[in-house]
C-alpha positions as CSV (number, residue, x, y, z in Angstrom):
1,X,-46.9,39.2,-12.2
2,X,-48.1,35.2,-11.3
3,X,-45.6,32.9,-11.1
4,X,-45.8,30.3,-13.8
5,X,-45.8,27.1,-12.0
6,X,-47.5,27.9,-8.7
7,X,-50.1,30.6,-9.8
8,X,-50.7,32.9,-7.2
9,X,-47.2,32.9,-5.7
10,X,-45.5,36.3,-6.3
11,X,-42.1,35.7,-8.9
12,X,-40.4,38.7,-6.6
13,X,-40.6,36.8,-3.4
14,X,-37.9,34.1,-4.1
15,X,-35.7,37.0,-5.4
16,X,-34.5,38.3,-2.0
17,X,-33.8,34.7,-1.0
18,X,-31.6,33.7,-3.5
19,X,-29.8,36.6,-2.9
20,X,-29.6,36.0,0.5
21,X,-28.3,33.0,-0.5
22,X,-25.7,34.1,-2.5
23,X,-23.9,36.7,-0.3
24,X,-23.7,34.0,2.5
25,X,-22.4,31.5,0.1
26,X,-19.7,34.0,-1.0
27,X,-19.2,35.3,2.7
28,X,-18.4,31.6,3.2
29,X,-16.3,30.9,0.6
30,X,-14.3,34.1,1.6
31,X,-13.5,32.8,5.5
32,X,-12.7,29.8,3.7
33,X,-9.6,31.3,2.0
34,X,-8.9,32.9,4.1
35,X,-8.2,30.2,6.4
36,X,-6.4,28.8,4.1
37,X,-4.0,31.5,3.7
38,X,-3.4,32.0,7.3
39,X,-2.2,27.9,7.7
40,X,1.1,27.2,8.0
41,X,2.6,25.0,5.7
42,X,4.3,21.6,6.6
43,X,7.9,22.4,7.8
44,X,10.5,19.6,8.3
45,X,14.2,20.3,9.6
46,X,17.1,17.7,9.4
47,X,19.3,20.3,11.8
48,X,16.4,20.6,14.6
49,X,15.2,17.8,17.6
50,X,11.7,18.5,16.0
51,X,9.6,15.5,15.1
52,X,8.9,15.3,11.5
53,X,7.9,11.5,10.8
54,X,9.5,8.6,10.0
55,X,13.3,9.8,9.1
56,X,14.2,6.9,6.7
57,X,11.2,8.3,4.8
58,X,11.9,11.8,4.7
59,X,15.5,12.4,4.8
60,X,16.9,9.5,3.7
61,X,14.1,8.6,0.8
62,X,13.3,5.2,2.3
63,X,10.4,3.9,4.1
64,X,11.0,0.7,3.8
65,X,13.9,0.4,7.0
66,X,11.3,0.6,9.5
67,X,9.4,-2.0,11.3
68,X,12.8,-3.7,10.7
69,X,12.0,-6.8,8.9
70,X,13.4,-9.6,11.3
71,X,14.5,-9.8,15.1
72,X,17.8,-9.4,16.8
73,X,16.4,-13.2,18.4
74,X,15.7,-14.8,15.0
75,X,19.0,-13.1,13.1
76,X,21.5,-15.0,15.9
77,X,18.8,-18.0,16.1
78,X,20.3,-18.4,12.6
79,X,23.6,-16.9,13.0
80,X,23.1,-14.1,10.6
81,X,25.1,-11.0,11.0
82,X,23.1,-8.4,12.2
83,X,23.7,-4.0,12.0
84,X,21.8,-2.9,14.7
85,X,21.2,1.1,14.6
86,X,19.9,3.1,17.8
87,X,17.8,6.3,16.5
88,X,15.5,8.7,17.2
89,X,12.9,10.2,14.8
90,X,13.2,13.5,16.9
91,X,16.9,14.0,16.6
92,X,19.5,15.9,14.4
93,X,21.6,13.2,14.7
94,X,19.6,10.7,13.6
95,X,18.2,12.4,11.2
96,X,21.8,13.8,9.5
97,X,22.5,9.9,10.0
98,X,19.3,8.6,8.4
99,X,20.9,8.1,4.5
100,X,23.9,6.3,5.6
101,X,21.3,3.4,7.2
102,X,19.8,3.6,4.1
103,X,23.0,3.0,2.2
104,X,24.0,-0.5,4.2
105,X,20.1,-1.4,3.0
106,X,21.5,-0.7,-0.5
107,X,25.0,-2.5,0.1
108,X,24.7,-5.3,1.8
109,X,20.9,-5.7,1.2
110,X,20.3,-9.5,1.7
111,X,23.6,-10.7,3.6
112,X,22.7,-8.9,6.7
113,X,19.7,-8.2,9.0
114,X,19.6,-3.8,9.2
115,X,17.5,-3.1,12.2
116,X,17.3,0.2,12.8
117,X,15.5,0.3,16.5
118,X,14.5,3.8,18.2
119,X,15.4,4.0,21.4
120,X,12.1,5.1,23.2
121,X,11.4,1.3,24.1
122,X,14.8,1.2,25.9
123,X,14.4,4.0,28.3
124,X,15.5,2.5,31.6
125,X,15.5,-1.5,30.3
126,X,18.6,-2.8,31.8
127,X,18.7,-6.1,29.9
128,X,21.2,-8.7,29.7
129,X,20.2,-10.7,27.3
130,X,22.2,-11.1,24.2
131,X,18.8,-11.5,21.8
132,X,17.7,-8.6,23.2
133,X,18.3,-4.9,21.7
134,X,18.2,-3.5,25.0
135,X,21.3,-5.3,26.2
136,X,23.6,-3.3,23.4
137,X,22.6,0.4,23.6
138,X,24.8,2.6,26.0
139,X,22.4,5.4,25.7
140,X,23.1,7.6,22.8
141,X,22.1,8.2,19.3
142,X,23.1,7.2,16.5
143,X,24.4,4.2,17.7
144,X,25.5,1.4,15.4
145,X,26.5,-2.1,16.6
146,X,27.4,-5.2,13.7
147,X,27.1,-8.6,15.4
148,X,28.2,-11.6,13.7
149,X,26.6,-14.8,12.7
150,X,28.4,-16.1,16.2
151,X,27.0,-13.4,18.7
152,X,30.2,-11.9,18.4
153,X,30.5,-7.6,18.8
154,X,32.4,-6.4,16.1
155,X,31.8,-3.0,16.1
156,X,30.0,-0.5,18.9
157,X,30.4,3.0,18.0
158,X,28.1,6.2,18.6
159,X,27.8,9.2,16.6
160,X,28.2,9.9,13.1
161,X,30.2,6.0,12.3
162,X,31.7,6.6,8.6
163,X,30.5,4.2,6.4
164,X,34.0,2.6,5.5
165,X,33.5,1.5,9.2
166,X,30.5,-0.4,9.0
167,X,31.1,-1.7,5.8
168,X,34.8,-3.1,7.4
169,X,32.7,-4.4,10.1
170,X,30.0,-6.1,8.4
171,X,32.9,-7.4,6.0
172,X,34.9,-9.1,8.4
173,X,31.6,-10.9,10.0
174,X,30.5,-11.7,6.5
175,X,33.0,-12.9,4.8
176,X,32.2,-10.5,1.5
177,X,34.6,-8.1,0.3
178,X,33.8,-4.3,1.6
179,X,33.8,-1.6,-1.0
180,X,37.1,-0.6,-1.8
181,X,36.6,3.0,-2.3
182,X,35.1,5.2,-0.2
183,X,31.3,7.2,-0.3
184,X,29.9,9.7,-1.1
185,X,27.2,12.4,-0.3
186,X,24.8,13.5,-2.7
187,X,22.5,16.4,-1.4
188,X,19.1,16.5,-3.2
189,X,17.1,19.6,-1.1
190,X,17.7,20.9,2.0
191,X,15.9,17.5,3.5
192,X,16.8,14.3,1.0
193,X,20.6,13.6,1.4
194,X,22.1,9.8,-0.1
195,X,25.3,8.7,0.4
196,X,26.4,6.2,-2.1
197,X,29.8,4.0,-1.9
198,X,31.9,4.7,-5.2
């Protein structure tokens, strides 16, 4: 039998091909899945020193804390009161820590600078100057540190600070009443935590 379009070409001949074609198309398509199956899938842990990303992001449900938004320089140039929070994105610590920062964003929102710093840039910068970061972490994570308008240290602690501390802290420098009752935790998943002032 003549092909119908090129004439003397044999119909059969194309037949093998396309079925070559197909059974490499499906042996393809086959490694593919399987490929597929043998990936991991994305693991994040708030109670390992793994690196998962940003930890505002993921355990804390907010992105928006880091770059912080001003400088330690520009929040005393006009004698703002600033929270400064030491971190580290690869911490259990920080990352247990994360929806508390996230919390003072909530509170106190506009009357303070949050900066949230990690503390890779530090490493061995022995600086003395007060606009400078450096000058106020002793090393350890979480760190928090609430400076008034004035320059003035109000409060330096490390660990897991309760919130009713900052929130006395960053009262006193403000001037604004604190929440009078204590917080909360809310625990979404295994990962999203929020702690919310009553």
């Amino acid at each position: 039998m003549l092909h119908p379009v090129f004439g003397a070409m044999p119909l059969l001949s194309t037949m093998p091909l396309l079925s070559i074609l197909r059974s490499v198309l499906r042996s393809l398509v086959a490694a593919g899945l399987c490929l597929l199956l043998m990936a991991n899938p994305a693991e994040a842990a708030r109670d390992t020193d793994s690196y998962d990303g940003n930890i505002f992001a993921l355990y804390a449900g907010n992105g928006s804390l880091v770059p912080p938004a001003t400088t330690l320089k520009d929040a005393l140039e006009k004698e703002r009161t600033s929270v400064i929070v030491f971190y580290l994105d690869d911490s259990s610590t920080s990352k247990i820590f994360a929806p508390v920062v996230s919390e003072l964003q909530r509170l106190w929102g506009r009357e303070v600078d949050l900066l949230p710093f990690t503390t890779d840039a530090f490493q061995g910068d022995a600086s003395q100057d007060r606009s400078d970061p450096a000058t106020y972490w002793h090393g350890t994570i979480p760190q928090v540190v609430v400076i008034d308008g004035k320059g003035k240290v109000l409060l330096d602690e490390d660990g897991q600070v309760p919130l009713e501390a900052i929130n006395a802290a960053i009262s006193a420098a403000t001037g604004i009443e604190a929440p009078a009752e204590g917080s909360t935790t809310i625990s979404f998943n295994e990962l999203n935590t929020e702690v919310l002032s009553r």
